[in-house]
N, C-alpha and C positions, 0 to 999 in steps of 0.2 A: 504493500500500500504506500510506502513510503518514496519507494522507487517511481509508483504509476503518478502519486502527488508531483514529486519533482520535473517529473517528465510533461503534465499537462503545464505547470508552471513554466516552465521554460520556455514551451511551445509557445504559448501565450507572450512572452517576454519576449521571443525573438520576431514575434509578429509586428506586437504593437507599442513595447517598450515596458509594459504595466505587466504587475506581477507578483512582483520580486519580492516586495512587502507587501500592498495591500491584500493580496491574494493567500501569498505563504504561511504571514504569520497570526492567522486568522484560523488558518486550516490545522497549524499547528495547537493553538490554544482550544479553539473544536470538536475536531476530528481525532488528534491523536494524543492532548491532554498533556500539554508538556507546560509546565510552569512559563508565565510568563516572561522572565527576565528570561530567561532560556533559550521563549521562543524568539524575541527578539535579537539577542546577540547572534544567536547560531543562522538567525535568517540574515543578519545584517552580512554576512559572511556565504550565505547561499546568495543572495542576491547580486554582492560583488563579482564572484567569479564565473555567477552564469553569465550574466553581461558581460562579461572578459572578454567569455567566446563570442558572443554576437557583437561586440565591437569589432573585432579581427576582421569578418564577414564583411562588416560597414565601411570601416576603413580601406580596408582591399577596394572597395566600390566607391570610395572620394565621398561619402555623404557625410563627413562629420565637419560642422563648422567650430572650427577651435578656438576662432575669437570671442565666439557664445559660451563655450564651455567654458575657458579664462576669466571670464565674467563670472557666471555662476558657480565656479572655485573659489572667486574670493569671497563669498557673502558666505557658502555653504559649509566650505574650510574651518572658517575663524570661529563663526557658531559654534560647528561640533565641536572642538575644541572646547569651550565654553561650557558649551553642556556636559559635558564629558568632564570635565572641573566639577560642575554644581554636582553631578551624581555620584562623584567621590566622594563628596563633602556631605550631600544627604544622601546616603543609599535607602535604598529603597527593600522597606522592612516587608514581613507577611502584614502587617496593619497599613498598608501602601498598597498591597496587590489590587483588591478591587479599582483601586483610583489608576493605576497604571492600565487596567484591563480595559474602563471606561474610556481613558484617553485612547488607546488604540481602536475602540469602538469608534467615537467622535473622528478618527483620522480616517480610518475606513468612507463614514458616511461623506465628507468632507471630499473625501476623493473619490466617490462613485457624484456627487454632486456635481462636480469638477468637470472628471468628464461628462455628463449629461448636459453640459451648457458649457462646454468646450468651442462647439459650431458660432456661439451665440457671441463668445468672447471673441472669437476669431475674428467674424463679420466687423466685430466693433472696433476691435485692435488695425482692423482694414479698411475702415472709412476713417479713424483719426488719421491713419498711417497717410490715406492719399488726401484727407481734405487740410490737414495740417502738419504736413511732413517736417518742416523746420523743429518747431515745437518738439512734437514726437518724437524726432528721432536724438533731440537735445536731452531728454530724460530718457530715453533708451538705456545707457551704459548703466547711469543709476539703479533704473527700477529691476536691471537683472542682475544687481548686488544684491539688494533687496529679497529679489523672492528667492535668489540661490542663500541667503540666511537663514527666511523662512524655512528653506527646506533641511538647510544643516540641522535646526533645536527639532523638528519634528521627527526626520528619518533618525535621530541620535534614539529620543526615546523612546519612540513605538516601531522603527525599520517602516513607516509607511511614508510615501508619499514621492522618494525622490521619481519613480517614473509617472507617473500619473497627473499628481502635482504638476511635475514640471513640466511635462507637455504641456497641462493648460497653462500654465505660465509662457511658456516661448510662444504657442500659437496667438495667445496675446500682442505679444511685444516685438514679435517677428511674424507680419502676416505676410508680409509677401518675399521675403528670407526664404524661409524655411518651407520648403513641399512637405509633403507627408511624409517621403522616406529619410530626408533629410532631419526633422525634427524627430522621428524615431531614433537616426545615430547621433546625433547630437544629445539628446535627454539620455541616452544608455550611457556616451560614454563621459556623459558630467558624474552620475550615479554610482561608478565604479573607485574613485577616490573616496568619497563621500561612504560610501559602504563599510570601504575597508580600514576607513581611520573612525569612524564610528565603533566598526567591530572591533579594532584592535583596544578600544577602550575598553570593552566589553568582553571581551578575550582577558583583557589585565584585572578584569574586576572577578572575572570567573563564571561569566553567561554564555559560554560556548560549546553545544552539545557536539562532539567532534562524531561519533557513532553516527548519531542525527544526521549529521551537515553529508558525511560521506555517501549514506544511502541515498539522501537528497537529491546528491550530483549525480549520483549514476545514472536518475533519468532524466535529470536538466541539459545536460552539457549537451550528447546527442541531438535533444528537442530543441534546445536555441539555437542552434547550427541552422537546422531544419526549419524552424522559424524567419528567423535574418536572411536566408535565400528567399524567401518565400514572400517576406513583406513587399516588396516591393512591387510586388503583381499579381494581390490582392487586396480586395476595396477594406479598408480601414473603418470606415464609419459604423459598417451593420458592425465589426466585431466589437469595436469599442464601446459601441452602445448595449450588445448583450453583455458586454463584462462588467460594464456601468450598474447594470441591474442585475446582475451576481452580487456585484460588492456592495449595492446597496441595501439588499435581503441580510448579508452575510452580518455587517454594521449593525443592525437590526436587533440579529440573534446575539450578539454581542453585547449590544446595550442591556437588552429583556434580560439577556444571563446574571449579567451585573445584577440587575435590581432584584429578581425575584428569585437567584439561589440561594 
């Protein structure tokens, strides 16, 4: 089960970029019952290295704009670090689990909302971009420091949001940048530092299920290969919008758990 989980994950990750966290470590606290800090450290670490591989794929194919990702490095970077300090300083007790369980609920819903009204930000991010391009593109550098922060404090403590998130974030702020295949290797491979200096926090604190993480990959790595060929020449929208409404169910039974176990 753990092998077929990893495997749909990946699949999923090499398609459309989303996954890694909102998907994993949902499945992991769920499905297979694994202590929260757990499941986020060990996913922060599955999610780095499946995207590893579907960056390789992307790069080979010229779709990564790295002056977006250097952007969203420095806002995402400096946070987790941060954060990654604050949760030294307050670890996070058994009288903390529920609130940690709720915030990845909350992150979950957040980013099934995201992308359901991803189209909608796009459109928007596309009529400032051509009615007032000066402007626009003068807060550009800013606002993707910005939301590559937002995503460092969030993917730190719950592993959700860097692909999801940031997709709507660049389809924002890069609308006519970024095609669809391009913002898929762009948002994977901002995700893959951002994962792995999160986990390695998390690693040092002792949230890393290595058993876990292994059986993970065995059906990730295959499936993201198999994904990242494949994104680019199939329609994005119906998938992103069925996962939208996976993650939004999923966010759901998360919250409900919290409140009435």
């Amino acid at each position: 089960m753990l092998v077929s989980a990893g495997a749909l994950t990946g699949l999923l990750v090499g398609l459309t970029g989303v996954g890694g966290g909102a998907l994993m470590t949902p499945l992991l606290l769920l499905v297979f019952g694994v202590a929260p800090l757990s499941a986020v450290g060990t996913d922060l670490w599955f999610a780095a290295i499946t995207k590893l591989f579907a960056s390789r794929v992307h790069h080979g194919h010229g779709l990564i704009d790295w002056q977006v990702v250097r952007r969203l490095w420095l806002g995402s970077l400096s946070t987790s670090v941060a954060t990654l300090l604050w949760m030294k300083l307050h670890p996070v007790d058994e009288t903390a689990v529920d609130l940690l369980k709720t915030t990845i609920a909350l992150a979950v819903l957040v980013t099934a909302l995201g992308m359901l009204f991803q189209k909608h930000l796009h459109a928007l991010g596309r009529r400032l971009r051509t009615t007032e391009a000066v402007q626009f593109k003068m807060f550009q550098p800013a606002l993707t420091v910005l939301a590559g922060a937002l995503l460092g404090v969030l993917v730190t403590l719950t592993s959700v949001g860097a692909g999801a998130l940031g997709a709507v974030f660049l389809a924002y702020l890069y609308p006519l940048r970024l095609t669809p295949p391009r913002l898929i290797a762009t948002d994977i491979t901002h995700a893959i530092p951002l994962a792995m200096f999160a986990g390695m926090g998390h690693l040092l604190i002792g949230n890393v299920h290595f058993g876990l993480l292994g059986n993970l990959l065995l059906g990730s790595v295959p499936a993201v290969l198999l994904g990242a060929m494949l994104s680019a020449r199939l329609p994005h929208a119906w998938l992103r919008g069925a996962l939208a409404a996976v993650l939004l169910l999923i966010g759901l039974k998360l919250g409900w758990g919290v409140m009435f176990e």
